[in-house]
C-alpha positions in Angstrom: -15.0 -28.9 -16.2 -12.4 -27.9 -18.8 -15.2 -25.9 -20.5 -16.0 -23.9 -17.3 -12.5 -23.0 -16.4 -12.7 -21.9 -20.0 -15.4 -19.5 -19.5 -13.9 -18.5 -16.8 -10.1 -17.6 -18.8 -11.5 -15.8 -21.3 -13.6 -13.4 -18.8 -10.6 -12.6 -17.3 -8.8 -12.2 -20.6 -11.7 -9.6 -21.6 -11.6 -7.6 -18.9 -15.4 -8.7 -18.2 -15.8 -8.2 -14.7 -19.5 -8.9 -14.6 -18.7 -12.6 -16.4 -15.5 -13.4 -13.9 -17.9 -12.5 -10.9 -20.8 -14.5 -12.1 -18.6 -17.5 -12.7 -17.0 -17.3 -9.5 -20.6 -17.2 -7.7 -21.2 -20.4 -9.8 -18.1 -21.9 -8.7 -19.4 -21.7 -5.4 -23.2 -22.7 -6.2 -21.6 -26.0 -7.6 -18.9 -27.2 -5.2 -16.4 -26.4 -7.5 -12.7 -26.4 -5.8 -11.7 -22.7 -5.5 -8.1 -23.4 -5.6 -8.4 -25.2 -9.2 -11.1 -22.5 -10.2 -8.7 -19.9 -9.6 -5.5 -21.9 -10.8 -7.2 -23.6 -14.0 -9.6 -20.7 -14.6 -8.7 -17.4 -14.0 -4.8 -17.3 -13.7 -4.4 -18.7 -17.0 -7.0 -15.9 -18.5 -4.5 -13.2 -16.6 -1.2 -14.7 -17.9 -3.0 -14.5 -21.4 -3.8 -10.9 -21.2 -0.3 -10.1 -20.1 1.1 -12.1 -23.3 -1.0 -9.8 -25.4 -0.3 -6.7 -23.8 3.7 -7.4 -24.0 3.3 -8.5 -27.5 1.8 -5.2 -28.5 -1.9 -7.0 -29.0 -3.3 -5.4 -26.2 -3.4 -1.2 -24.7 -2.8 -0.7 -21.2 -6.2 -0.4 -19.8 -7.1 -3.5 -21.4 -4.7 -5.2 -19.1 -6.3 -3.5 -16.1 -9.7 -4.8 -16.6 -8.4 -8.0 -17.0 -6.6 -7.0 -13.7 -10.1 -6.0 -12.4 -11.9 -8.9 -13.5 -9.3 -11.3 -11.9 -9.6 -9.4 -8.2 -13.4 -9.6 -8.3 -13.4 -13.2 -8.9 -10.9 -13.8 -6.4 -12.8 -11.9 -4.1 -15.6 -13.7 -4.2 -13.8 -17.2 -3.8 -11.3 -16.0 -0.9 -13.8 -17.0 1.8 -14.4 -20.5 0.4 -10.3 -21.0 -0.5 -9.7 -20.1 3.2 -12.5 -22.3 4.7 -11.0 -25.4 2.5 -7.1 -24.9 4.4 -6.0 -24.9 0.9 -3.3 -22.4 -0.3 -2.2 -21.2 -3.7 1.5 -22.2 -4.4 3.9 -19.1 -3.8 7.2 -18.6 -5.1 7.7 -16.0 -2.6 6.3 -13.2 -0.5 6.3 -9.7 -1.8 5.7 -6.5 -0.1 4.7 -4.0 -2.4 3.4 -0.4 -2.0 3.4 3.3 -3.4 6.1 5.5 -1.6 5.1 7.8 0.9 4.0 11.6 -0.4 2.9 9.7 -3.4 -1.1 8.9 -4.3 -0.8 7.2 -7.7 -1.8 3.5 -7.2 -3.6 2.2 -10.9 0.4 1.3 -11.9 1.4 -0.4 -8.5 -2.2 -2.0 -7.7 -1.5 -3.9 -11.1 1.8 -5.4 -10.7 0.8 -6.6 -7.8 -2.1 -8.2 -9.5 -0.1 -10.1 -11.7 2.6 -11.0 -9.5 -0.4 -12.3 -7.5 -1.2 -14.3 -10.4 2.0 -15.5 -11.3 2.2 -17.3 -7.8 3.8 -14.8 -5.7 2.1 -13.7 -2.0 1.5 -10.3 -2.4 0.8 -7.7 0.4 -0.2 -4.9 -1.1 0.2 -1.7 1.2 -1.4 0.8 -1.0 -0.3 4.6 -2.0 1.1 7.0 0.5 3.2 4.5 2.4 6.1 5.2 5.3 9.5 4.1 5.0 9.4 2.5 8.0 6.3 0.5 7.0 7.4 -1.1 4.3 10.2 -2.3 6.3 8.2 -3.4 9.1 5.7 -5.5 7.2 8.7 -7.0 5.1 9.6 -8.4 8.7 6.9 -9.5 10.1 5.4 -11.6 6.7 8.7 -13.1 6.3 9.0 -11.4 2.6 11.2 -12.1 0.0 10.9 -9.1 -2.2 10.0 -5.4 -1.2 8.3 -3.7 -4.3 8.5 0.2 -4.5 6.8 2.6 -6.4 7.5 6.1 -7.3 5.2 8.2 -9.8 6.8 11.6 -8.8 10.5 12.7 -9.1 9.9 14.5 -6.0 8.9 11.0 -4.3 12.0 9.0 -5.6 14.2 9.9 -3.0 11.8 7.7 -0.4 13.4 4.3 -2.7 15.9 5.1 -1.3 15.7 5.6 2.3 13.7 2.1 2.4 16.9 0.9 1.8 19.1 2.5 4.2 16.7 1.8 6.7 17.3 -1.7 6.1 20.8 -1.3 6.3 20.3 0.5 9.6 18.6 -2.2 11.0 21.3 -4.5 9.4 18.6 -6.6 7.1 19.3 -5.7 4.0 20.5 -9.1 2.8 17.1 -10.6 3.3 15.3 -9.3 0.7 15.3 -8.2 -2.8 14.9 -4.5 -3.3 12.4 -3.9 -6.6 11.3 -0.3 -7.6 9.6 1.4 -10.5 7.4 3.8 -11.7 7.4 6.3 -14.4 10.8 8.6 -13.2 12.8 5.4 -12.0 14.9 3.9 -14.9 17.6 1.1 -14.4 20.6 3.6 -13.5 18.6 5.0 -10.9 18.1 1.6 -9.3 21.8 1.2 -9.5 22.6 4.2 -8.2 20.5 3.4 -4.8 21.4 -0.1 -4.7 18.3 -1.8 -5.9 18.2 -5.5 -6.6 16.3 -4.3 -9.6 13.9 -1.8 -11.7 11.0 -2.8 -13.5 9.0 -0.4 -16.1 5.3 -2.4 -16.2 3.8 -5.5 -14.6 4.8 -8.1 -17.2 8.6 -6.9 -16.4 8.1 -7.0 -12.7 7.1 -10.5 -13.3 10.2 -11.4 -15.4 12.6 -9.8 -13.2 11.4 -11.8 -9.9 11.5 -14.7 -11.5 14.9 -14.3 -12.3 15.7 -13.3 -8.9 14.3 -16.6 -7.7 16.0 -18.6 -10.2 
């Protein structure tokens, strides 16, 4: 078994999509737990990519196939994971999504993959998002972090309002306030009282789980 959950890290660690899916499907075809393949298997192959990529050994879009490859698979075992009542373990809910007026999602769509990854249940609200939204699905998943994105100066300004909307509703004590993309820097997080700024995937990663620690 150690061999296949082998096969199955180093798919993911390549970025070979075609390979993670084809091992998934076998997963299935022999009654292999889902949980353990994705735990054993194709976590570990993710975490090994983003070691890589932070240690300068792998380019960006390298780390977004792996990314890629680690979605399909999971994908395909979601169905099965579900029907077996068994969960992954979490280290906390995240609400993550680009801000409203902004379409740019590659960035976003891959933190959220490697929180995902790194334990954490992700809801991942996609590009173009409403204030309000993120603050509604914060409430009703019960999340412990809300995670958002900017790619455009002109867009920043929504970080913000996420978070006086929350101190509007008088719930902004319940959860931890992340946001990044390219114009956001740590003073700007500061400045809008963030929990937090994180510049790529692997930092996202670093800075929740000092926020849970």
């Amino acid at each position: 078994m150690s061999n296949f959950f082998g096969e199955c890290r180093e798919a993911v660690r390549k970025g070979d999509r075609e390979a993670a899916e084809a091992l998934a499907r076998r997963a299935l075809a022999e009654n292999t737990d889902p949980l353990d393949t994705i735990e054993s298997g194709y976590v570990p192959g993710l975490r090994e990519a983003g070691r890589l990529w932070d240690e300068g050994e792998l380019f960006l879009p390298e780390l977004v196939m792996a990314a890629e490859a680690m979605k399909a698979a999971a994908a395909i075992l979601q169905p099965a994971l579900s029907a077996s009542g068994r969960q992954q373990k979490t280290h906390g809910r995240v609400v993550i999504g680009t801000i409203e007026g902004d379409i740019h999602d590659i960035g976003k769509t891959l933190v959220a993959t490697i929180l995902s990854a790194n334990g954490y249940e992700t809801h991942d609200l996609g590009a173009d998002v409403p204030v309000q939204r993120f603050v509604d699905e914060a409430e009703s998943v019960g999340a412990d972090f809300i995670c958002i994105s900017a790619l455009l100066t002109t867009t920043m300004a929504g970080q913000k309002r996420v978070i006086d909307l929350l101190k509007q509703r008088s719930v902004r004590d319940k959860y931890r306030v992340l946001v990044g993309g390219a114009p956001c820097n740590e003073k700007w997080a500061a400045q809008i009282g963030a929990d937090g700024y994180a510049g790529d995937a692997i930092s996202a990663v670093k800075l929740a789980a000092s926020l849970v620690a």
